[in-house]
C-alpha positions as CSV (number, residue, x, y, z in Angstrom):
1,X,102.9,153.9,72.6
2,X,106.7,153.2,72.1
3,X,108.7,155.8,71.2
4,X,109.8,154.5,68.2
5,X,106.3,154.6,66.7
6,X,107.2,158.8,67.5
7,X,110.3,158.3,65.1
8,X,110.2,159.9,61.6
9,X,112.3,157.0,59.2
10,X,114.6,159.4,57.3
11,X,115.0,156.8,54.8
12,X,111.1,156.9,54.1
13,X,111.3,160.4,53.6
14,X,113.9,160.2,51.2
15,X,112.1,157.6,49.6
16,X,109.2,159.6,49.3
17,X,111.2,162.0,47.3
18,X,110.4,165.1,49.4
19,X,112.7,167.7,49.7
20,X,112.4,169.3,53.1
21,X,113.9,171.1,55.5
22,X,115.6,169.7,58.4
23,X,118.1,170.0,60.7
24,X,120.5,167.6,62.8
25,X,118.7,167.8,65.9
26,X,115.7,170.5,66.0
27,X,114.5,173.6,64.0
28,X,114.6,177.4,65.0
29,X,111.9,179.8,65.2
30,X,110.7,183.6,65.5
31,X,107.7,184.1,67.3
32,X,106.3,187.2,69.2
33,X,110.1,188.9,68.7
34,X,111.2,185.5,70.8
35,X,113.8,182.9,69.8
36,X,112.8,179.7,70.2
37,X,114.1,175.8,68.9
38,X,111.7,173.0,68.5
39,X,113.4,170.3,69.7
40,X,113.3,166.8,68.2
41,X,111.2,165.3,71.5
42,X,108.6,167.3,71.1
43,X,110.1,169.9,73.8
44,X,110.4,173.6,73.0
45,X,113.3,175.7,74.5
46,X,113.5,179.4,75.0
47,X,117.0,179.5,75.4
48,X,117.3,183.3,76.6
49,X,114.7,182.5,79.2
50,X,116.6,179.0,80.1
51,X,112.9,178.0,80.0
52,X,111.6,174.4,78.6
53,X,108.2,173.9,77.8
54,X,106.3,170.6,77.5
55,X,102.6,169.8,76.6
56,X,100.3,167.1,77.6
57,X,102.2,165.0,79.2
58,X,99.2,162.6,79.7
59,X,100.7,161.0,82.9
60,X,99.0,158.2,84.2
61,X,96.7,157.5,81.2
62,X,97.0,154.1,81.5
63,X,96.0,153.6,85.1
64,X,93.5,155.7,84.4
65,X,92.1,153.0,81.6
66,X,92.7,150.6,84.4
67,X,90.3,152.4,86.9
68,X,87.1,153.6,84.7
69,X,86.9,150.6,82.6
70,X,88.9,147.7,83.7
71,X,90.7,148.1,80.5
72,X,94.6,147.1,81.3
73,X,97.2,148.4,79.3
74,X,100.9,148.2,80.2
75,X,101.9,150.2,82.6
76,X,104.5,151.6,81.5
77,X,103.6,154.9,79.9
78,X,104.2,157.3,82.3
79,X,108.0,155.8,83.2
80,X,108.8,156.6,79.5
81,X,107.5,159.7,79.2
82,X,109.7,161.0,82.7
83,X,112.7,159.5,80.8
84,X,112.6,160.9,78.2
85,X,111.5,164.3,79.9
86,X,114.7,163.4,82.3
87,X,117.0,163.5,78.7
88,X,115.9,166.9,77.8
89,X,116.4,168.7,81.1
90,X,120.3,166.8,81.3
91,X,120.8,168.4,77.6
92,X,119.5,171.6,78.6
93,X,119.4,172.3,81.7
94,X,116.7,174.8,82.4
95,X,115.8,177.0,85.0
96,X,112.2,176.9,84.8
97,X,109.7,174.5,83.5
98,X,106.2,174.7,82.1
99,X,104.1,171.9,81.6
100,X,101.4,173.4,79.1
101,X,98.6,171.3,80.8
102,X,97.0,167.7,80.6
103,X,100.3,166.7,82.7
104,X,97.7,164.1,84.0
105,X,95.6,162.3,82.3
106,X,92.7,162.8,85.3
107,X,93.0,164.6,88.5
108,X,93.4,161.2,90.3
109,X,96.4,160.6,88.6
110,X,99.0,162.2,91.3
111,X,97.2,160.2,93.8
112,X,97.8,156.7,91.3
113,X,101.7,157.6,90.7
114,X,104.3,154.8,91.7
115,X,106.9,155.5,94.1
116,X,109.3,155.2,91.8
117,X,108.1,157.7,89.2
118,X,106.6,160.3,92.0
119,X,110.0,160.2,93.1
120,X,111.3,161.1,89.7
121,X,108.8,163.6,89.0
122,X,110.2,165.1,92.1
123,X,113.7,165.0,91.4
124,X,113.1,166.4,87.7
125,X,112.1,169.4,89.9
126,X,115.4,170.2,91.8
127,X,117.3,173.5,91.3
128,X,115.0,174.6,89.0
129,X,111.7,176.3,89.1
130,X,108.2,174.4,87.8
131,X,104.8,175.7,86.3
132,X,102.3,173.5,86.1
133,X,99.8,175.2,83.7
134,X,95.9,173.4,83.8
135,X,94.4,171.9,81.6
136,X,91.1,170.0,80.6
137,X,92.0,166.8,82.5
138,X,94.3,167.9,85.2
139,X,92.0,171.4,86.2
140,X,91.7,170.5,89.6
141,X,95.2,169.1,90.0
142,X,96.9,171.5,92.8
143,X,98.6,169.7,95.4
144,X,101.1,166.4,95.9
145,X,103.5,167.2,92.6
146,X,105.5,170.1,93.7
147,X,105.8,173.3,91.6
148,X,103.7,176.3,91.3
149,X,100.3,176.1,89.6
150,X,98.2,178.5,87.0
151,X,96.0,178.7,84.4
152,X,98.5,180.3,81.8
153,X,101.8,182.4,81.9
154,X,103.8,185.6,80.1
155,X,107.4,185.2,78.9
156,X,108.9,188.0,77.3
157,X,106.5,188.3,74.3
158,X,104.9,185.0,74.8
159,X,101.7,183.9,76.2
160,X,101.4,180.0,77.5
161,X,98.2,178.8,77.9
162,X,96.1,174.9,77.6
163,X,94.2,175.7,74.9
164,X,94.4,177.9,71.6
165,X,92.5,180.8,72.1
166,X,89.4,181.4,70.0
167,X,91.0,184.7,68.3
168,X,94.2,184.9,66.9
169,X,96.9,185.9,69.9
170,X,100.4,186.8,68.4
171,X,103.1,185.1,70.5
172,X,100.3,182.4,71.8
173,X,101.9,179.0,72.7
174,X,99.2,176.4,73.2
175,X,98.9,172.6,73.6
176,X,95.6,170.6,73.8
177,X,95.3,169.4,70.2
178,X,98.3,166.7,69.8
179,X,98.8,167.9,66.4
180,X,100.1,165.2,63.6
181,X,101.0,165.5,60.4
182,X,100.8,163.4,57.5
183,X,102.6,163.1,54.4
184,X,101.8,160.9,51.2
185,X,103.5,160.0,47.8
186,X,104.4,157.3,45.8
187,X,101.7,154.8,47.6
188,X,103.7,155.4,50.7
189,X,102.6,157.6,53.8
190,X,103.7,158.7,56.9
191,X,102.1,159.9,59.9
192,X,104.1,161.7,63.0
193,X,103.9,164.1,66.1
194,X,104.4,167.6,65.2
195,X,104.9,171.5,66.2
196,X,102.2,173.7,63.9
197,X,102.7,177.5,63.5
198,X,102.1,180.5,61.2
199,X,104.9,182.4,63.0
200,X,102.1,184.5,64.9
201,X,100.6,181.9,67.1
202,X,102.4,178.0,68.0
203,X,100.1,174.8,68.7
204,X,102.8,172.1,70.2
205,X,103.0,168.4,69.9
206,X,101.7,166.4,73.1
207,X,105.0,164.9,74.6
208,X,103.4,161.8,76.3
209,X,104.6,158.6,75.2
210,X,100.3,157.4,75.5
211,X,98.9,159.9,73.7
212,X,97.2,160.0,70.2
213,X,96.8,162.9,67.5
214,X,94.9,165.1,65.7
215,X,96.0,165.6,62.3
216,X,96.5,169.4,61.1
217,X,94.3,169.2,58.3
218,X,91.3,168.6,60.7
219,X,89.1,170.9,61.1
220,X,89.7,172.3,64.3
221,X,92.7,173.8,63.0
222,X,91.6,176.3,60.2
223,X,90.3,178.3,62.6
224,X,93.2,179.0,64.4
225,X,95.4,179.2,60.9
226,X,93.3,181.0,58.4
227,X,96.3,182.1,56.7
228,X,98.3,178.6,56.1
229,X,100.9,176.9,58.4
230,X,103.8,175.3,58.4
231,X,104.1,171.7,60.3
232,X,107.6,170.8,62.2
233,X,107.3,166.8,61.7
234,X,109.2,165.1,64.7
235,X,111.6,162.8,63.2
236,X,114.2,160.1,64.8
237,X,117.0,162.7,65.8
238,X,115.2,165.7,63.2
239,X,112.7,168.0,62.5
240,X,111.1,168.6,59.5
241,X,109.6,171.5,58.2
242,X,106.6,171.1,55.9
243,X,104.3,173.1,54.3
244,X,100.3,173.1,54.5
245,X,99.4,171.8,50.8
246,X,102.4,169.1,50.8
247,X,100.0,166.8,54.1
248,X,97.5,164.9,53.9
249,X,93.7,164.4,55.6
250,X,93.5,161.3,57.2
């Protein structure tokens, strides 16, 4: 997946007549007594930790196509998603980073890296510390990548873990999901990554450039909202905020 298929047309949402909230570059939020900012890639940044966060990276999907079924996609997927990983920490410059699990799209996938991009996942980690959180298709991934590994970790008031917890956990920050949201009107629709929160718990976006999503108004997402949500559509340079009732099933 390119990223401009992760790009939200601003023209289409004007043309859609929805007025929303946005912001030039990401959105701010409250959780857990933390300040955080949802930024436009699909990256969150707890600036008073100097921590980035990431989910589901997904690296090394499309070798893993390759191996179990011969199915060859370009390979190109996991060189994008480093770049664009790379823009975020030069803008930011964190101290520490968590990968919130499913780095890899299967535990082979250190093992399948090019030399070019194990290099770069390398030098991503210099100067800074890195927490590689597991998840359901990276568990077993523990050695060859650099970094620190567990299965979730406290910040402040926050709790990081793979998957949303059954119960709701104020200040949890969870991946797994790939949340999308989807807004229709006037015959026209669109359909983009996005951060989902009720301001007591946070689901993020996955920030692989090979990765598909779930949209919001599934199922497996009233359990963990029973209140309502708001959805932070990723758009091309913004974020916008929408409510529950204003997206659309699939």
């Amino acid at each position: 997946m390119s990223d401009s298929s992760h790009r939200f047309d601003e023209d289409a949402i004007l043309a859609l007549g929805l007025r929303l909230e946005k912001t030039a570059k990401a959105a701010g939020l409250m959780l857990a007594g933390e300040t955080m900012t949802l930024d436009r890639t699909g990256a969150l940044w707890l600036e008073a930790h100097r921590t980035l966060v990431v989910s589901d990276l997904h690296l090394e999907k499309g070798s893993s196509f390759a191996e179990r079924s011969g199915q060859f996609l370009p390979p190109y997927d996991t060189r994008e998603t480093l770049s664009c990983l790379h823009e975020v920490i030069q803008r930011l410059d964190p101290a520490c980073i968590v990968a919130l699990g499913d780095s890899f799209h299967d535990a082979r996938g250190p093992e399948r890296l090019e030399p070019g991009d194990r290099a770069m996942v390398a030098a991503l980690q210099v100067g800074r510390d890195w927490i590689w959180i597991a998840g359901n298709h990276d568990a077993t991934v523990r050695e060859g990548i650099g970094g620190s590994y567990c299965e979730n970790v406290t910040i402040g008031g926050l709790t990081l873990r793979h998957e949303p917890s059954a119960k709701v956990e104020e200040g949890e920050i969870a991946g797994h999901l790939h949340p999308c949201g989807k807004v229709t009107m006037r015959g026209r629709s669109v359909r983009r990554r996005c951060f989902v929160t009720d301001e007591s718990r946070l689901v993020m976006p996955a920030f692989g450039a090979f990765t598909g999503g779930l949209n919001v108004r599934a199922a497996a997402f009233d359990p963990l909202f029973p209140r309502g949500f708001t959805a932070h559509l990723l758009g091309d340079g913004r974020v916008f905020a929408i409510g529950r009732a204003m997206l659309g099933k699939d």
